[in-house]
Backbone bond lengths (Angstrom), bond angles and torsions (degrees), N, CA, C in turn:
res aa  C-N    CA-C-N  psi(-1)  N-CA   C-N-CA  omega(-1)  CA-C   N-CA-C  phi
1 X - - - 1.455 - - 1.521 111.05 -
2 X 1.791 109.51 -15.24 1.629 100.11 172.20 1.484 100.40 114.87
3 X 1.109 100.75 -120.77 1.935 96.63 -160.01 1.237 77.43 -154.42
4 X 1.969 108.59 124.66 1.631 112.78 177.22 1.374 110.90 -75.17
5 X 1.228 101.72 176.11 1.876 104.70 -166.49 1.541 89.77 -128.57
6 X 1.443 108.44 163.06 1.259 141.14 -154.07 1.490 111.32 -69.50
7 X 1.608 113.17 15.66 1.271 120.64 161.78 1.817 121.80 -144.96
8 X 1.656 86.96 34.68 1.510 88.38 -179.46 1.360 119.20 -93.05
9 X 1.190 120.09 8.88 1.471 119.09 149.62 1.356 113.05 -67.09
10 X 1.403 118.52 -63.18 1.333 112.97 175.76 0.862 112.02 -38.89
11 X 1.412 128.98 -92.38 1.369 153.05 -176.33 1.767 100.37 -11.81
12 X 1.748 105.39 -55.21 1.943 90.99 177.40 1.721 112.28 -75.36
13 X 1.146 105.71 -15.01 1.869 93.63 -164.79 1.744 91.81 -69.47
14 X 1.531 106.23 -28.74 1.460 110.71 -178.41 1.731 137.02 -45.26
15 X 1.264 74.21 -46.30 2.238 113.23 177.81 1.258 90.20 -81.23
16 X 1.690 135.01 -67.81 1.617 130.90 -179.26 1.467 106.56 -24.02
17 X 1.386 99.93 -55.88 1.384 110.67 -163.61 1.279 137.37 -49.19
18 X 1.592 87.82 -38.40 2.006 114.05 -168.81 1.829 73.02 -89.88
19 X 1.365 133.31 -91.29 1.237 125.52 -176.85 2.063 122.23 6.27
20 X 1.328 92.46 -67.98 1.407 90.88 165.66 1.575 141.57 -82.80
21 X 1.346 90.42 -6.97 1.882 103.30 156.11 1.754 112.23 -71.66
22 X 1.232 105.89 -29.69 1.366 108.94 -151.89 1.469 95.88 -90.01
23 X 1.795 129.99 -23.86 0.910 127.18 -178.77 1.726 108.94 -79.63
24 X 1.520 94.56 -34.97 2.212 101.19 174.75 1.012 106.54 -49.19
25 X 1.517 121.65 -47.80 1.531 133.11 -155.30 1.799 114.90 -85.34
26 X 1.272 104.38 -29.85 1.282 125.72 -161.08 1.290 119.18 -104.37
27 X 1.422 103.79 -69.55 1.509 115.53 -163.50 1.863 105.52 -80.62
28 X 1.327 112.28 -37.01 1.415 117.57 -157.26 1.760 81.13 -81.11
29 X 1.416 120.34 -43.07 1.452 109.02 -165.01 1.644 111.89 -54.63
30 X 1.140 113.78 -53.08 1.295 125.60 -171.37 1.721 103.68 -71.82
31 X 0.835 120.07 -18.15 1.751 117.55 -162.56 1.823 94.47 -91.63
32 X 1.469 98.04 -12.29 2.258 94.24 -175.52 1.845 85.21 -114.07
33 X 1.016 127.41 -10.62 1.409 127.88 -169.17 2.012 121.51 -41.60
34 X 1.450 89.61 -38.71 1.355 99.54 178.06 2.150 111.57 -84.66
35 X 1.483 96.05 -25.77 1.703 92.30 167.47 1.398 116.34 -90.56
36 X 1.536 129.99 -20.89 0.924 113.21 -171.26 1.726 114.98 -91.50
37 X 1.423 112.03 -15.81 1.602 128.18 -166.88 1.725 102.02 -127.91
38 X 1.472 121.92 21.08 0.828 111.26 179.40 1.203 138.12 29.16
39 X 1.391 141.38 19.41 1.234 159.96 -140.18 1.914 98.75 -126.89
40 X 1.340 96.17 146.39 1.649 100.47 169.95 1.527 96.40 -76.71
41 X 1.634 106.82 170.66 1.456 128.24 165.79 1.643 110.77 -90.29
42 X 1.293 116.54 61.62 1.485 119.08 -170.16 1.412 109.52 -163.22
43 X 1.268 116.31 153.41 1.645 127.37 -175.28 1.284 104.04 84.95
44 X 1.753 102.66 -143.83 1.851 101.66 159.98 1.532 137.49 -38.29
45 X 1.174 112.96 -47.37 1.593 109.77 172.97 1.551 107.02 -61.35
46 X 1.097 127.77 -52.12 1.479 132.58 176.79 1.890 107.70 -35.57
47 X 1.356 99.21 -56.30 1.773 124.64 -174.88 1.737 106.01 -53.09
48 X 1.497 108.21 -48.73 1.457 134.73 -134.51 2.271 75.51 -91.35
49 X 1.146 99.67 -45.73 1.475 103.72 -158.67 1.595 103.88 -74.81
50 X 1.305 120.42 -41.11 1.325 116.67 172.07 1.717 109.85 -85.28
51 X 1.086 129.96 15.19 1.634 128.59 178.55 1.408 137.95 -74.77
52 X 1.392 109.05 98.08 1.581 114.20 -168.43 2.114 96.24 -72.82
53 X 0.960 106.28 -27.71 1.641 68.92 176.47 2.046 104.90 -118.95
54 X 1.313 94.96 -169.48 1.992 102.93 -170.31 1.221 98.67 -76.68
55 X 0.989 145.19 -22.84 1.647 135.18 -179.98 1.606 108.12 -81.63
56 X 1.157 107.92 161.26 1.888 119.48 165.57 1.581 97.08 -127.08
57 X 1.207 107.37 99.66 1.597 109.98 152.33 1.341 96.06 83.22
58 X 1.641 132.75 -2.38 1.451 139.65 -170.18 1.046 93.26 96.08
59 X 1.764 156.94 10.29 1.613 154.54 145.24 1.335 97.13 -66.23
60 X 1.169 109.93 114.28 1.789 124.71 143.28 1.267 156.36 -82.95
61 X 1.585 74.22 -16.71 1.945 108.08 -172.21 1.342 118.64 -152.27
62 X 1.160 111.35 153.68 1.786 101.22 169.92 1.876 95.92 125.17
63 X 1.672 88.74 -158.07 1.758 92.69 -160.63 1.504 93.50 -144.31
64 X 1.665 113.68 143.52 1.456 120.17 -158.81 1.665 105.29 -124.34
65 X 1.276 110.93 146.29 1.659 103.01 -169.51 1.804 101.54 -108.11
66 X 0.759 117.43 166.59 1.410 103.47 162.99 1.823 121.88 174.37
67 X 1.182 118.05 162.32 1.701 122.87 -176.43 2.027 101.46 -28.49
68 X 1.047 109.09 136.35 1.500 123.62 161.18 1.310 108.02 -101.87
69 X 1.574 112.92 146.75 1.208 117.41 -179.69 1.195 107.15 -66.38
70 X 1.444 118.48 140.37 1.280 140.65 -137.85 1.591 138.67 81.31
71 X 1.516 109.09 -7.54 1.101 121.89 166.43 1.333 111.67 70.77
72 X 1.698 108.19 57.83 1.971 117.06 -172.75 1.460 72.99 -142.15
73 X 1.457 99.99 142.76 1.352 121.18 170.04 1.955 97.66 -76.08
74 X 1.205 100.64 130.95 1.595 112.69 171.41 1.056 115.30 -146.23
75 X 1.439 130.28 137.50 1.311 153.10 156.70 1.807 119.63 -21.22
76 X 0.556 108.59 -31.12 1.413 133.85 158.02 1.391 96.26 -6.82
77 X 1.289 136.66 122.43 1.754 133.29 150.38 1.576 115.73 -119.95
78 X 1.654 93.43 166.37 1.570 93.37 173.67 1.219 89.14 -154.85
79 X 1.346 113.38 140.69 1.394 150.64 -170.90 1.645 116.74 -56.69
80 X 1.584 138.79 74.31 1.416 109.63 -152.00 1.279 123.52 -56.14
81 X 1.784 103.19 -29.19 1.233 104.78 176.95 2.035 135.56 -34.38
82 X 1.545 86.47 -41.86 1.322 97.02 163.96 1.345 127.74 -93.84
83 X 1.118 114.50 5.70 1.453 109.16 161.32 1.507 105.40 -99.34
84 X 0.802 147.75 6.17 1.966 166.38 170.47 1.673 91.71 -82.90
85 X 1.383 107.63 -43.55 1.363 88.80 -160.33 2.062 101.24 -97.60
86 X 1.132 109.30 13.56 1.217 98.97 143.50 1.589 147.19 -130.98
87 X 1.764 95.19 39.96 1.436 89.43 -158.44 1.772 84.66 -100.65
88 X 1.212 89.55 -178.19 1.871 120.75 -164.63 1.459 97.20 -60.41
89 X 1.234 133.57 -58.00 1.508 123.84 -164.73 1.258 117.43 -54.70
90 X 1.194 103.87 -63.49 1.709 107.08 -179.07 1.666 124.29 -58.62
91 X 1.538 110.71 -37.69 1.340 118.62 144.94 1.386 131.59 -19.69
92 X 1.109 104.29 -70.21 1.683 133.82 175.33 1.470 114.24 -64.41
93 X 1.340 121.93 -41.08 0.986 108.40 -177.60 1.582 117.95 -97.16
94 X 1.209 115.14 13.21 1.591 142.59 -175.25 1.518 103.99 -101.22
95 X 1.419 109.39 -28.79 1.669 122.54 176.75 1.598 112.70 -81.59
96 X 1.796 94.78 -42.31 1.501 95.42 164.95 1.560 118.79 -55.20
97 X 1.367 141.67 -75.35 0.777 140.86 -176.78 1.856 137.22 -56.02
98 X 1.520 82.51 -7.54 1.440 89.95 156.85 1.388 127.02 -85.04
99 X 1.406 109.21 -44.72 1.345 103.78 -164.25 1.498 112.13 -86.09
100 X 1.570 119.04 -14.58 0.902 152.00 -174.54 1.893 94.41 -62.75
101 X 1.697 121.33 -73.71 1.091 131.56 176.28 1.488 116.99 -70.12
102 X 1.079 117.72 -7.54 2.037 120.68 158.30 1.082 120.78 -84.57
103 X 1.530 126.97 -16.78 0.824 145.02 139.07 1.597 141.82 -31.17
104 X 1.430 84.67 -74.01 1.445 96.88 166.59 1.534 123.77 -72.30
105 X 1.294 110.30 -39.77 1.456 124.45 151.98 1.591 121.93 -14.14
106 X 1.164 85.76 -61.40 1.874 105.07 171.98 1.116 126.72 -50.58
107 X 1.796 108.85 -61.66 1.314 118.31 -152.37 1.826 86.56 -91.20
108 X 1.075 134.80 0.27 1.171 137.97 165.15 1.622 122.87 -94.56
109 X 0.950 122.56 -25.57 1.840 124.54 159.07 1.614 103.51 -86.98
110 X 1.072 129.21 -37.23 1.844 114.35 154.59 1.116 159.39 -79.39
111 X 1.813 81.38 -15.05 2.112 105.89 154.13 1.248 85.87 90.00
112 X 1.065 131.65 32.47 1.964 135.17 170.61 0.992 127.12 -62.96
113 X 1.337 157.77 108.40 1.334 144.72 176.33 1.740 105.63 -46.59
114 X 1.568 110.77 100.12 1.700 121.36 169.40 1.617 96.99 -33.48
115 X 1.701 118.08 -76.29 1.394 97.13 -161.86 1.237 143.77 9.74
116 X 1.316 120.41 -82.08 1.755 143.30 -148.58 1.709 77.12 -89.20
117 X 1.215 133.77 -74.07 1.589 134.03 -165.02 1.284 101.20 -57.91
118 X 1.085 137.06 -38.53 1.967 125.62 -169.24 1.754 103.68 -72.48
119 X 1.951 113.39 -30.71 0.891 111.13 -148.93 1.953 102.65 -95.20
120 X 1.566 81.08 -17.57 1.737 87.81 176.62 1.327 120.92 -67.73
121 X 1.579 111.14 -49.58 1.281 124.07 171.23 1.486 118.57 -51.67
122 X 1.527 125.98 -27.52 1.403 145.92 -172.19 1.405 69.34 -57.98
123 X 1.491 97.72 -106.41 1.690 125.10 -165.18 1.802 98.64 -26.53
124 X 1.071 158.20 -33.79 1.171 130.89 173.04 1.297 116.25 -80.65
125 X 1.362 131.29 -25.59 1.504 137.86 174.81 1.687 96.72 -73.30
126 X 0.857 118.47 -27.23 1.769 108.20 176.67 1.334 93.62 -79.50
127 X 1.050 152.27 -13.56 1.494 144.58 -156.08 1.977 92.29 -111.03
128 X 1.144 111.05 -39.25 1.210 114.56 -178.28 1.774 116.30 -74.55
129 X 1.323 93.65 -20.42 1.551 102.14 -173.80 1.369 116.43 -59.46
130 X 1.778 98.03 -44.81 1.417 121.85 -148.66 1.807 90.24 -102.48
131 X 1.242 131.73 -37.95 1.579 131.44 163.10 2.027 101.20 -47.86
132 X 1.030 120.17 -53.39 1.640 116.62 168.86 0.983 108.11 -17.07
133 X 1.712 101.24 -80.68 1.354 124.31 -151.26 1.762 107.31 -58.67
134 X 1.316 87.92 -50.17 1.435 94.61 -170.90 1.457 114.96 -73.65
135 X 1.468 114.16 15.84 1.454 112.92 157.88 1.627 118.95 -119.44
136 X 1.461 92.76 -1.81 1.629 96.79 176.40 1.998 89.41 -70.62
137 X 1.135 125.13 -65.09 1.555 114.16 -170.28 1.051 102.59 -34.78
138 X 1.379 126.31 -55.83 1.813 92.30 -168.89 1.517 120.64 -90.22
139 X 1.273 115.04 18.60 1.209 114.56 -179.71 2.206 89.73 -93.96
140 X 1.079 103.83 -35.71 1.511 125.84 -170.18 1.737 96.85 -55.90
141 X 1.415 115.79 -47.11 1.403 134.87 178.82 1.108 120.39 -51.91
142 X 1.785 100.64 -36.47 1.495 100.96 -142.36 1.868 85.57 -93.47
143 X 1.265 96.91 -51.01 1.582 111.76 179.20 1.918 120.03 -36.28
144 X 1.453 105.45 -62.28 1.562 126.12 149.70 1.362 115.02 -23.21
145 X 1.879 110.82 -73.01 1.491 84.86 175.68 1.605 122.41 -123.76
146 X 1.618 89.93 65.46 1.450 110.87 158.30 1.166 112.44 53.69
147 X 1.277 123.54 43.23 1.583 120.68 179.72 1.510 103.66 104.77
148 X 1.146 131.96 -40.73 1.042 130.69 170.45 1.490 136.41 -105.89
149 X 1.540 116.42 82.54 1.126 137.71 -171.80 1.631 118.41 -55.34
150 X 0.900 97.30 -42.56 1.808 92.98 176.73 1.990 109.75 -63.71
151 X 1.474 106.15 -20.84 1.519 97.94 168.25 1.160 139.15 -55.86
152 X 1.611 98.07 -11.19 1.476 106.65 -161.22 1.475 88.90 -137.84
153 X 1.856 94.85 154.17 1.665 93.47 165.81 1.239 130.47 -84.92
154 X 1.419 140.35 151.06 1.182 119.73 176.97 1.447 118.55 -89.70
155 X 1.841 99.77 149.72 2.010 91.41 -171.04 1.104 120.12 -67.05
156 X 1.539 127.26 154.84 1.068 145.95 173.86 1.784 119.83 -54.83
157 X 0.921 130.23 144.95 1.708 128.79 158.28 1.385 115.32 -39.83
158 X 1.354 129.10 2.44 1.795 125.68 155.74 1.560 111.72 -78.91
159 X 1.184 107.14 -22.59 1.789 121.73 -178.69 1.870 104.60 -58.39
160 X 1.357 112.22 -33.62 1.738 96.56 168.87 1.909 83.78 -160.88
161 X 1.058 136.14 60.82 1.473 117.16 145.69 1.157 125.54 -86.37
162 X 1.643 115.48 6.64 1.328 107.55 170.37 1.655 99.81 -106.21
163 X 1.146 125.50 -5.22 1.432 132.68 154.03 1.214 133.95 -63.40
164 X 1.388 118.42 -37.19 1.205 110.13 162.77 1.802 114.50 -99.71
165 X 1.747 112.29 -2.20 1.145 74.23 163.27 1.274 128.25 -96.60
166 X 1.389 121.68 -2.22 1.257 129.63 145.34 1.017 151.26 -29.55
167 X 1.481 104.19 -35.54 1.607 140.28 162.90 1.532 96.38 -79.78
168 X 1.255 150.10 -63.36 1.341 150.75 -175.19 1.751 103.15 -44.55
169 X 1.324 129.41 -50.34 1.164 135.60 -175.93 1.624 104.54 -63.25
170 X 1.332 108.85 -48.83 1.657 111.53 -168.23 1.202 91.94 -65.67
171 X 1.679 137.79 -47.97 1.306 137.03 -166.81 1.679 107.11 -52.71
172 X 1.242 123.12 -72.33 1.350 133.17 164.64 1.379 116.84 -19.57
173 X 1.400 115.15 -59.17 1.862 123.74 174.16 0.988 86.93 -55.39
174 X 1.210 128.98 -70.28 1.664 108.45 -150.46 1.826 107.27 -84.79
175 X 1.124 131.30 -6.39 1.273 93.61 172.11 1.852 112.80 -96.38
176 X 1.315 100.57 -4.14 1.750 99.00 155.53 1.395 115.56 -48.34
177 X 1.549 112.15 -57.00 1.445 106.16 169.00 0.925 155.00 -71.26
178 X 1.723 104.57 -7.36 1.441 104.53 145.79 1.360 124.96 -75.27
179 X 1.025 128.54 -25.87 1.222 130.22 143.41 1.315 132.07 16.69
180 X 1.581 95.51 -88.11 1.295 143.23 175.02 1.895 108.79 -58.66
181 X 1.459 94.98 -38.71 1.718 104.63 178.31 1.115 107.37 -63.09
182 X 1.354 116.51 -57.18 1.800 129.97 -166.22 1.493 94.36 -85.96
183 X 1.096 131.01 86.93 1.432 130.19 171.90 1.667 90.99 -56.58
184 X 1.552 108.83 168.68 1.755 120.69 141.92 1.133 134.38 -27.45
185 X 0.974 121.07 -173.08 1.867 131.80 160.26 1.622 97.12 -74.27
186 X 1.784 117.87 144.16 1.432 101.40 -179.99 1.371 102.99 -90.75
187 X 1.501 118.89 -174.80 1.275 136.30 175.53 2.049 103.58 -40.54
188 X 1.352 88.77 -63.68 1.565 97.05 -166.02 1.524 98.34 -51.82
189 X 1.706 141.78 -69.11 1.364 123.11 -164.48 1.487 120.63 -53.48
190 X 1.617 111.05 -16.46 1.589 122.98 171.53 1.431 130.42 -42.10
191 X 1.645 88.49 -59.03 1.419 112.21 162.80 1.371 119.22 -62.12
192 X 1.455 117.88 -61.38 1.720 128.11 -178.40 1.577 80.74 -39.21
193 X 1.322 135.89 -73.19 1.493 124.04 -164.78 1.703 110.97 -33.97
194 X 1.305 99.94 -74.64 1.169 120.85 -164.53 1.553 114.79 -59.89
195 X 1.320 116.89 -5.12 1.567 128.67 149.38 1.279 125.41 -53.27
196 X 1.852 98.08 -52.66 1.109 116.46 -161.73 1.206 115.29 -71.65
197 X 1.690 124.40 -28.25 1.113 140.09 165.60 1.390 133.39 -60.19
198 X 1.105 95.79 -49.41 1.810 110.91 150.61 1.432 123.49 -39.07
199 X 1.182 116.36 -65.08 1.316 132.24 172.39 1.339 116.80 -45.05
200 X 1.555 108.79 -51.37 1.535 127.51 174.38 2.137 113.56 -61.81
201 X 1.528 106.60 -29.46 1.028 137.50 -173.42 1.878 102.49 -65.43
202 X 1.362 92.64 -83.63 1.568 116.29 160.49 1.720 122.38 -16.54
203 X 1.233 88.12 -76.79 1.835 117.78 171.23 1.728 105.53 -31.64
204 X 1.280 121.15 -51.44 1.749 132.49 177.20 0.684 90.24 -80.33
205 X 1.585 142.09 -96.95 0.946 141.97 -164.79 1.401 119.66 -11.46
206 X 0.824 121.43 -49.29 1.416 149.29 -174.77 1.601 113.99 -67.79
207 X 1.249 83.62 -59.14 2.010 98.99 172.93 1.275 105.77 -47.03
208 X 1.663 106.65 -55.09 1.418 109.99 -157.29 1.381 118.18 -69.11
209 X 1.643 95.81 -34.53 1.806 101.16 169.85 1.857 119.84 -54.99
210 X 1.130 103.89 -44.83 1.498 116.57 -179.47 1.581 109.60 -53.14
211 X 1.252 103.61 -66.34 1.977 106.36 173.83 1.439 111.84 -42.07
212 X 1.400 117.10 -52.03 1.498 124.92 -169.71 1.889 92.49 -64.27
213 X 0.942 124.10 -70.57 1.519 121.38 178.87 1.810 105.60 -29.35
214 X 1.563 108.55 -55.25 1.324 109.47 -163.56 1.204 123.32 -51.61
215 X 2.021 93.37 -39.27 1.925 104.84 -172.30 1.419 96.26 -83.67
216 X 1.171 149.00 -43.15 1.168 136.94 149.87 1.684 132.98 -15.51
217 X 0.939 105.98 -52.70 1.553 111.20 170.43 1.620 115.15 -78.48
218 X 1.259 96.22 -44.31 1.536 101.10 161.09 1.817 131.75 -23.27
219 X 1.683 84.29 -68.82 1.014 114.96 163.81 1.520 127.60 -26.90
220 X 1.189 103.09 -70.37 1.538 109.02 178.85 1.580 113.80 -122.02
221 X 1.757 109.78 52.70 1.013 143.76 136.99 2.052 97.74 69.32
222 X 0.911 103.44 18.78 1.664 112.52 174.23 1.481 104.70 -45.88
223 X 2.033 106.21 -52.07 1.175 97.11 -158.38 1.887 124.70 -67.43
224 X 1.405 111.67 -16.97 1.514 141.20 -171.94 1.593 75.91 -72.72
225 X 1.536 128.54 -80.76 1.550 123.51 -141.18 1.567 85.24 -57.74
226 X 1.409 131.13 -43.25 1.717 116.02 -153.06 1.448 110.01 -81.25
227 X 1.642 118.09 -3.68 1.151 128.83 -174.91 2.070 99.92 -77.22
228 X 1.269 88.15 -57.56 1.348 114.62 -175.99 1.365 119.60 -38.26
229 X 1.696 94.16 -68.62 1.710 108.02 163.08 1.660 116.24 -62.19
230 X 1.213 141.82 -16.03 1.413 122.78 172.65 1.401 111.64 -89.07
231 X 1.668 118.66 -23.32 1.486 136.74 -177.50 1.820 82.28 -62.59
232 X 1.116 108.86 -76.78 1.888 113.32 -173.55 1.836 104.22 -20.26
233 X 1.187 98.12 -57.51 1.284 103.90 -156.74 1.378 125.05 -72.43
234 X 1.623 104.48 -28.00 1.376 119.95 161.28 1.212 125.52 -68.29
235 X 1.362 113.21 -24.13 1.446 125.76 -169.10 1.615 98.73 -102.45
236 X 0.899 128.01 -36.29 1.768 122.51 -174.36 1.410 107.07 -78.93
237 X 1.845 118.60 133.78 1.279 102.84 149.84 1.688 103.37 -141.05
């Protein structure tokens, strides 16, 4: 990733952060899903849990029936709405835009060059994207075979590669726009620099002229006669 920059602590406690929301929100919901809703891990919930966009099947809303553990059809519902509100996409892309805009936040109340900071945070939210995913399978495993994950195989990278690369694209848009949020340094601190340099410029410059004068006079003993003559002058009245 290069050589971290002067806010990559932040920048990870940031990603940590959304990371462990995403597991409260996400992982713990779905992992009690079958005790608390009595419902199998199959059909809609199955659909609803791997779903890169807000619709199921073009359903947005409404209430879903489905197998009870034990495999008896029961009356039983669950709300899709709330199962929408915990699947991986929207998650993720709610993580994007956070850390994405705290970000920029930053490098914009300190006059930071965005670059190196928009681009760090990129590269760790891609790292976070793909750590998700790759824990939804075994959460996907574990759920499938009911406690016992090795019964079942776990899915392949067709199960959301068009999810995360979907998520990879949204990531990209938006960290252009932060970008765009955290402008540069403006014109005016450019200058304040470039004052300062001058000044700093000047200052030697300056030094150096003075010494060269000094050994010069030195030289051909100016400085003794001008000593001499102001001693005279102070001293005579």
């Amino acid at each position: 990733m290069g050589i971290p920059t002067k806010l990559h602590a932040i920048t990870k406690k940031r990603v940590n952060d959304q990371y462990n929301r995403i597991r409260s929100e996400l992982f713990d919901f779905w992992l009690m899903f079958p005790s608390k809703t009595g419902l199998e891990f199959e059909g809609t919930p199955h659909t609803v849990f791997w779903a890169r966009v807000n619709g199921v099947n073009g359903q947005t809303a409404g209430r879903i029936r489905g197998l009870v553990v034990g495999q008896q059809i029961s009356p039983i519902e669950c709300n899709i709405a709330e199962l929408k509100q915990h699947h991986p996409y929207r998650l993720l892309k709610e993580a994007i835009e956070t850390v994405l805009m705290e970000t920029a936040d930053t490098c914009r109340k300190y006059e930071l060059n965005p670059k190196l900071y928009i681009k760090e945070a990129e590269l760790k939210l891609k790292k976070l994207i793909k750590e998700v995913y790759c824990d939804m399978t075994l959460i996907d495993q574990r759920l499938r075979g009911k406690g016992f994950p090795n019964r079942v195989k776990r899915v392949d990278c067709s199960y959301y590669r068009d999810g995360v690369e979907e998520l990879l694209r949204y990531l990209k848009e938006h960290a252009e726009a932060a970008m765009l949020i955290a402008p540069r340094p403006t014109a005016q601190k450019k200058k304040g620099i470039l004052r300062k340099l001058l000044k700093w410029l000047v200052g030697i410059i300056g030094a150096i002229i003075v010494s060269i004068i000094a050994d010069i006079l030195g030289h051909f003993g100016w400085i003794e006669r001008i000593k001499t003559i102001v001693h005279n002058i102070l001293t005579s009245k």
